[in-house]
C-alpha positions in Angstrom: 32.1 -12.6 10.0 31.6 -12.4 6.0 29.2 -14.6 4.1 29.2 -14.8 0.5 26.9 -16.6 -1.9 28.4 -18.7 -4.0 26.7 -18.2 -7.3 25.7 -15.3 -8.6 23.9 -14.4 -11.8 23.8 -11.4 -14.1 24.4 -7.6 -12.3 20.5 -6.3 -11.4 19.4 -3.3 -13.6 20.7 -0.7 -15.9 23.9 0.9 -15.1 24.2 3.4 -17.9 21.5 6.0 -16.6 23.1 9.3 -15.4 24.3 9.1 -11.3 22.7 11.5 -9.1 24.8 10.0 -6.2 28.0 8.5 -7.5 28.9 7.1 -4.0 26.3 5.2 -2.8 25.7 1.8 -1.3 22.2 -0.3 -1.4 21.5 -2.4 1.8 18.8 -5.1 1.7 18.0 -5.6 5.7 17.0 -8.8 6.6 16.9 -10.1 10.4 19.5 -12.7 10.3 21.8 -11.2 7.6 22.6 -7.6 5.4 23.1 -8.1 1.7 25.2 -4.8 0.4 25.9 -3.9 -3.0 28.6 -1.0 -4.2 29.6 0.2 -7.2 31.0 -2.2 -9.4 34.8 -0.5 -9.9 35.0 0.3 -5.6 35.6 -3.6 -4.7 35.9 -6.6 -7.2 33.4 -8.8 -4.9 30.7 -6.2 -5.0 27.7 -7.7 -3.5 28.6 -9.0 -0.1 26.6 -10.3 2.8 26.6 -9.5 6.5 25.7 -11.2 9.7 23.4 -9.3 11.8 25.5 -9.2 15.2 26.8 -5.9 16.1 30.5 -6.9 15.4 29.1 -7.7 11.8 27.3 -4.3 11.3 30.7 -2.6 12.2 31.9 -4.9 9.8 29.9 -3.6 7.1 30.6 -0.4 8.0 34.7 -0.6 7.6 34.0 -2.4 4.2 31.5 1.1 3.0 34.2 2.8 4.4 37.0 1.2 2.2 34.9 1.4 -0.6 34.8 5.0 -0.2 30.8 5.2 0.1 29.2 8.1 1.8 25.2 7.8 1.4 23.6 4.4 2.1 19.8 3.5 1.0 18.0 0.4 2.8 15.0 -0.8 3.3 12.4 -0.1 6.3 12.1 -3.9 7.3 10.0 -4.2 10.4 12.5 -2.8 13.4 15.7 -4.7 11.6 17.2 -1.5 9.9 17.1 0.4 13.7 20.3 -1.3 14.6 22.4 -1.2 11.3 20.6 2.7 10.8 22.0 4.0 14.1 25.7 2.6 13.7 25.9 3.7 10.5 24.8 7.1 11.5 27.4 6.9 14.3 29.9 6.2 12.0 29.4 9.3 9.5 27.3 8.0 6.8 24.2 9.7 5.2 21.6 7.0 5.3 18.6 6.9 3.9 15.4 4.9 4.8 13.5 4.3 1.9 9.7 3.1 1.3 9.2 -0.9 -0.1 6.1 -0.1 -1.9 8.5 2.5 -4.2 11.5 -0.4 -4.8 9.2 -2.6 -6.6 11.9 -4.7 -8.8 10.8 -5.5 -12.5 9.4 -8.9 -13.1 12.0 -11.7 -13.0 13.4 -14.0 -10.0 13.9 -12.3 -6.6 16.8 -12.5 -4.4 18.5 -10.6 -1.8 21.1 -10.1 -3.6 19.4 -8.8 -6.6 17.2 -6.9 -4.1 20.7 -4.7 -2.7 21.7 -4.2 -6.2 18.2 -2.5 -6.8 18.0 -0.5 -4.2 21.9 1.0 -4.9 20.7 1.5 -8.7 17.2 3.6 -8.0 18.7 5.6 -4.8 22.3 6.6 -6.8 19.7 7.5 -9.9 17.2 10.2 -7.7 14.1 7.5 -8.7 13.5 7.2 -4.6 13.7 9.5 -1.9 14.2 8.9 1.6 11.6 8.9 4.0 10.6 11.2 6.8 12.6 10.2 10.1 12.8 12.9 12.9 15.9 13.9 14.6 17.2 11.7 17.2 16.5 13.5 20.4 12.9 13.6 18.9 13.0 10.3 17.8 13.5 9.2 21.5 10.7 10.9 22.5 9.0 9.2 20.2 9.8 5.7 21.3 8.7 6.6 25.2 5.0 7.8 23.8 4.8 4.7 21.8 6.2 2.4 24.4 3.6 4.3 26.6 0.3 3.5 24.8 1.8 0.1 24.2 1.5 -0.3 28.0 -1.9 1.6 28.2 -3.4 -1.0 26.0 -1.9 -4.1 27.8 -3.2 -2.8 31.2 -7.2 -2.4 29.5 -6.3 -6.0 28.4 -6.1 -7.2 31.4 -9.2 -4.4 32.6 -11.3 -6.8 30.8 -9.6 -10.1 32.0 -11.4 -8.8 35.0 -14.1 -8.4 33.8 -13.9 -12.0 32.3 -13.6 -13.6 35.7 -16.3 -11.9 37.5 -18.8 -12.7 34.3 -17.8 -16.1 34.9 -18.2 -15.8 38.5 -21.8 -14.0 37.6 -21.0 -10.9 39.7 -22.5 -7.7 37.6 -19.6 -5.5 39.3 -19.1 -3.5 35.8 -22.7 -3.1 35.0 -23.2 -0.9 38.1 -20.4 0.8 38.4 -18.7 2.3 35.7 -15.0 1.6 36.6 -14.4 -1.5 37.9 -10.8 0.1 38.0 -12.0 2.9 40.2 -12.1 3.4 44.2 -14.9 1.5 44.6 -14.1 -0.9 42.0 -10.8 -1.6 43.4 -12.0 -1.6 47.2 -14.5 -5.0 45.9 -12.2 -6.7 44.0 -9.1 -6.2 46.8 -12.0 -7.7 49.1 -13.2 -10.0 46.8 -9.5 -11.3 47.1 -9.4 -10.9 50.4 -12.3 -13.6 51.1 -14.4 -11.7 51.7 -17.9 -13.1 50.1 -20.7 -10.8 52.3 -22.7 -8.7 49.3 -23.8 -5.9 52.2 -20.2 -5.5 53.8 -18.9 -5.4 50.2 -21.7 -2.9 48.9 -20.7 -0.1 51.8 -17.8 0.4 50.1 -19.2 2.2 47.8 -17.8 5.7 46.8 -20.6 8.4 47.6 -20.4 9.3 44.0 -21.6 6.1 42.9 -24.7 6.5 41.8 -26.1 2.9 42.0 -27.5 2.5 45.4 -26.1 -0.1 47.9 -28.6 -2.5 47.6 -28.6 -2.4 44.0 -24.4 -3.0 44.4 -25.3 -6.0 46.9 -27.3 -7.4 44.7 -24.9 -7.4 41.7 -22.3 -8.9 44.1 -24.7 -11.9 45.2 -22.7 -15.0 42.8 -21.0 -18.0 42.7 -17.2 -17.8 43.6 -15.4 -20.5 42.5 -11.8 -20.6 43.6 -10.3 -21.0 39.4 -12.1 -18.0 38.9 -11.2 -16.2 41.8 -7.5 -17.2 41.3 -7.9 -15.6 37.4 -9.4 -12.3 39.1 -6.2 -12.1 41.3 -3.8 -12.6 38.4 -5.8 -9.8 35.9 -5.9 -7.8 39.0 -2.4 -7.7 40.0 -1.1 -7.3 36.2 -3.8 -4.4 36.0 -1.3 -2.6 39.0 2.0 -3.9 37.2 1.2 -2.1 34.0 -0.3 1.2 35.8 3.3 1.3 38.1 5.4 0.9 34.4 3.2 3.3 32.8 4.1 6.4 35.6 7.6 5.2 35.7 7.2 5.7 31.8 5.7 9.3 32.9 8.8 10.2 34.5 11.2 9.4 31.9 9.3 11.0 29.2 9.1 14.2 31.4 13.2 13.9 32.1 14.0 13.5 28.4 11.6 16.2 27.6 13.5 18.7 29.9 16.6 17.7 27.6 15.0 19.0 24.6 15.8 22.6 22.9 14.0 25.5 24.1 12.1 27.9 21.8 10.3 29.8 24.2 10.8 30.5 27.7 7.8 30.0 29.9 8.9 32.1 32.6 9.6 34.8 30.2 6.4 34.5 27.9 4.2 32.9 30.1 1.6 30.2 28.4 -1.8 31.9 28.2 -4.8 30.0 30.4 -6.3 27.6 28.5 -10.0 28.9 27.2 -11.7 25.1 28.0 -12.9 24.3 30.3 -11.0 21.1 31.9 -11.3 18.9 34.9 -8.6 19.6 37.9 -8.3 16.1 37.8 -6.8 14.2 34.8 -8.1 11.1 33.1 -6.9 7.3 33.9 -4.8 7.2 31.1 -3.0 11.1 30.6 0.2 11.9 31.2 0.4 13.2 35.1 2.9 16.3 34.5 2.2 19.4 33.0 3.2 18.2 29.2 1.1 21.9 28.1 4.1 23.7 29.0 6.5 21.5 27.9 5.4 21.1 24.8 4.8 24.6 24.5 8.3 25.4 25.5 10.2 22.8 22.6 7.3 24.2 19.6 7.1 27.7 20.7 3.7 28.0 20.1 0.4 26.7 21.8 -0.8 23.8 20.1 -3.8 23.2 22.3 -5.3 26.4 21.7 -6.4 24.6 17.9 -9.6 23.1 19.0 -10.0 19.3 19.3 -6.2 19.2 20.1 -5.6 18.5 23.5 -1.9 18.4 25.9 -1.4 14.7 24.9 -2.3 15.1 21.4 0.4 18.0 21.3 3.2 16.4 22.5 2.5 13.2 20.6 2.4 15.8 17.4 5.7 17.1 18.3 6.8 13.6 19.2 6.4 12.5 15.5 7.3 14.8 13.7 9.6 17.6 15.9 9.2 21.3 15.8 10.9 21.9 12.8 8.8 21.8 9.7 11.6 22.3 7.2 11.3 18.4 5.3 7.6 19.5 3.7 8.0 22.4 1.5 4.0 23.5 1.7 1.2 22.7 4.1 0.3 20.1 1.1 3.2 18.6 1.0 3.0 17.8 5.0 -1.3 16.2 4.1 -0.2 14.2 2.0 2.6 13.2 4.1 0.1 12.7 6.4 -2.3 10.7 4.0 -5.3 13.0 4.6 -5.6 14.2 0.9 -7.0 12.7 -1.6 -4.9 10.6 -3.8 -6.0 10.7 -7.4 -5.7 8.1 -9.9 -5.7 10.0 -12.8 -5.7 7.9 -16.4 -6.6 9.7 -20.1 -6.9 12.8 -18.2 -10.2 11.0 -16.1 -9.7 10.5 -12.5 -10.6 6.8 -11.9 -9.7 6.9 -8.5 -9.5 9.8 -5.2 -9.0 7.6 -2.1 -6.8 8.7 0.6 -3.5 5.3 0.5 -3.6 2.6 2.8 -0.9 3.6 4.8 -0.3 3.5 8.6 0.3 7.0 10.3 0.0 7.4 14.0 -0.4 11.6 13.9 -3.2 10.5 11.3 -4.9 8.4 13.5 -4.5 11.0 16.5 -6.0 13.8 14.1 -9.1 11.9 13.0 -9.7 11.4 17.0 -9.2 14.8 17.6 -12.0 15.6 14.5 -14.8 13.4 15.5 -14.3 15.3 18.7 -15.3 18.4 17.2 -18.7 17.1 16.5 -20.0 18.6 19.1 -17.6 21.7 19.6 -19.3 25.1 19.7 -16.4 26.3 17.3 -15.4 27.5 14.1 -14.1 24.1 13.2 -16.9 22.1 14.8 -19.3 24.1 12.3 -17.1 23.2 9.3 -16.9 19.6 10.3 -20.6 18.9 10.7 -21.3 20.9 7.3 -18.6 18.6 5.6 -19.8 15.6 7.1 -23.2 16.4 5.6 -22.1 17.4 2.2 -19.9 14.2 1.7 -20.3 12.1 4.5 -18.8 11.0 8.2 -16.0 8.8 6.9 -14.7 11.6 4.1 -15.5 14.6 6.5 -13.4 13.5 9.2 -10.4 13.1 6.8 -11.5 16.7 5.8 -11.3 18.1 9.3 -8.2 16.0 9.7 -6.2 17.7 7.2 -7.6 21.5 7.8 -6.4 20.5 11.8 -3.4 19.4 9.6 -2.8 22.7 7.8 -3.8 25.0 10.6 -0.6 22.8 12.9 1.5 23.6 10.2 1.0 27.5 9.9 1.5 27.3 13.8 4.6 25.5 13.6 6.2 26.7 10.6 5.5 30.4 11.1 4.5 30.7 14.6 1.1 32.5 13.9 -1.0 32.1 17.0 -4.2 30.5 16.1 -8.1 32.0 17.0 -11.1 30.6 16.7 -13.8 33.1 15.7 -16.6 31.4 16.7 -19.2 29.1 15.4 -21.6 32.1 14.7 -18.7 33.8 12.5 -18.6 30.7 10.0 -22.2 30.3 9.8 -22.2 33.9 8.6 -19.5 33.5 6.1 -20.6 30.3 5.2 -24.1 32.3 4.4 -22.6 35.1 2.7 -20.8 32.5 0.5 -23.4 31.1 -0.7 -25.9 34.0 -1.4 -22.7 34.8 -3.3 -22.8 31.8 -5.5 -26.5 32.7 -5.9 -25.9 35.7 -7.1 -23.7 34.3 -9.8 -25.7 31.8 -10.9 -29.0 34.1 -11.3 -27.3 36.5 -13.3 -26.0 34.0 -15.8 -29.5 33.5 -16.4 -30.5 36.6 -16.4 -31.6 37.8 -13.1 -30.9 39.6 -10.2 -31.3 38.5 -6.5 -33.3 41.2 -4.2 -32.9 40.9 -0.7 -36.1 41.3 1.1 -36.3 43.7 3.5 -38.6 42.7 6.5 -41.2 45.0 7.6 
């Protein structure tokens, strides 16, 4: 069960800085094997190494156990530390996931072994801290939503597979309709497969809201249809209905394991208010089909939609990734630049050489600066700030910009449970105007004069 190397140099690191955490353990996670390091005096073989079958995790875990080790610090190494993370959980230890980029070892030779040794040193001396991971009921939520636009992107892979095949077969199906995945759509391709090869009999299947006429259809039908081409419209097609059947049965269990979740609020007791947007009765391809508003409204305890650009889906992945609770950021600061929507500053002789936001992956991130560039156009409060921030500094920065004030106001609404209002887009104008007469003001009389209004008439 236990492998061991063989030869082993000098111990990794400085072991006469003050503990923070006298009983802890460094795991170096690796897909086929677990290096593990202790404290020198809890074993006299110190640094061990693990297979990584489930009877060698428990393994590791009776060893941590005898070695009287209560807080564990490993690396996040792709999904590897998921298995090892959850039995060690099970089995009572605090474990803590900690960031690669901030267990940079010194210059020297690299090992795995070295590597375990590092981890234990930094983690039992307070120079790392663990990073954000949400509680386990929430973390399963988690994995549904991600599993779930996982399978939303594999079904428009095969959308334009289709699309593919009838280019190939030179039928313009998708430049006259704009869903080839639609009624009509579907209806021509399930006759298309069918054998059917007459452009008129094909065309007056067109949905009445199809704008393009049915000669115009016919005409864009009219091709050559080879049978290898046919045969890869059939395969894209059927995967296309595979993927859509997984992602409702995907729907369903996100909605059961949502109904498992803590309730803050009580619907039935303090009803949801109506939505102020106006929305379709009929929901988008790709949405989630049940009413995931109230659900999520009934785990947060406040109305997350009713922040502009933030829609039911967005709201329930928020809570998805990080939970209601907003007790691991201290300030709404804290939670940006957990986000990585502030700037980070390089700061060097008091100069700062440097203010972009880190390269760092962050789903919620992306999802925010979605919801931003939708506010482009919004007749809002936050719609006004965002175009006046993307002129003052540019699209790129004043989506990040709307992306953390979208940020900040999610905090205030879940870590206080302040209802959100927007005042309007002709209220910010106006303080926005007032603001800077104000600054005009200022600067006139540091110069020595006054600003007069005019009076008209």
């Amino acid at each position: 069960m236990t492998r061991r190397k063989k030869k082993q140099g000098k111990p990794c690191g400085d072991e006469t800085l003050p503990q923070i955490r006298e009983n802890a353990a460094g795991i170096d996670v690796g897909a086929t094997e677990h290096w593990v390091s202790v404290p020198s005096d809890r074993d006299p073989e110190a640094v061990r190494c693990f297979g990584a079958f489930t009877v060698d995790l428990h393994a590791l875990a009776d060893w941590l156990k005898a070695c009287r080790i209560d807080t564990v610090a490993m690396e996040s190494t792709g999904v590897y530390w998921i298995p090892l993370f959850e039995i060690l959980e099970e089995r009572g230890f605090k474990v803590s996931l900690v960031n690669a980029k901030h267990l940079k070892n010194v210059a020297g030779r690299k090992a795995d072994w070295t590597d375990c040794q590092w981890i234990r040193i930094v983690y039992s001396r307070g120079l790392v801290s663990a990073s954000f991971r949400p509680p386990d009921q929430i973390a399963a939520l988690r994995s549904y939503l991600r599993h779930r636009k996982t399978l939303v992107e594999y079904a428009a892979c095969h959308v334009q597979h289709m699309q593919k095949a009838l280019t190939q077969m030179n039928l313009h199906l998708h430049h006259v309709i704009s869903d080839i995945t639609g009624v009509t759509g579907t209806k021509i391709v399930e006759a298309i497969l069918a054998g059917d090869r007459d452009p008129m009999r094909m065309a007056q299947l067109r949905d009445k809201r199809i704008k393009s006429s049915p000669e115009v259809i016919a005409k864009a039908l009219e091709g050559n249809y080879r049978p290898e081409h046919v045969f890869a419209l059939g395969q894209a097609f059927h995967l296309y209905k595979t993927y859509r059947e997984q992602i409702e049965a995907c729907d369903q269990q996100v909605q059961l394991h949502l109904q498992r979740l803590e309730t803050k609020v009580d619907p039935l007791q303090t009803p949801l208010p109506e939505s102020r947007r106006k929305r379709n009765a009929r929901k988008r391809r790709n949405e989630i089909r049940f009413d995931c508003r109230t659900e999520a409204y009934r785990i947060a305890g406040v109305d997350l939609t009713t922040i502009d650009g933030i829609d039911e889906s967005t709201a329930l992945l928020i809570l998805s990734e990080i939970g209601p609770n907003m007790s691991p950021w201290d300030t709404e600061k804290h939670f940006a630049s957990w986000l990585n929507v502030s700037p980070n500053h390089q700061i060097s002789g008091g100069k700062i050489l440097d203010r972009k936001t880190r390269k760092q992956k962050n789903r919620l991130r992306d999802a925010l600066r979605i919801c931003a560039q939708s506010l482009l156009h919004s007749q809002s409060a936050l719609g006004a700030y965002c175009r006046r921030i993307c002129a003052r500094i540019g699209h790129p920065k004043g989506i990040i910009a709307t992306a953390r004030k979208l940020c900040c106001l999610i905090y205030r609404l879940l870590k206080f449970g302040t209802a959100y209002v927007d005042k309007g887009q002709q209220h910010y104008e106006q303080r926005f105007k007032e603001r800077a007469v104000k600054n005009i003001a200022r600067r006139a009389k540091e110069f020595g004069y006054q600003l007069v209004a005019i009076t008209e008439g």
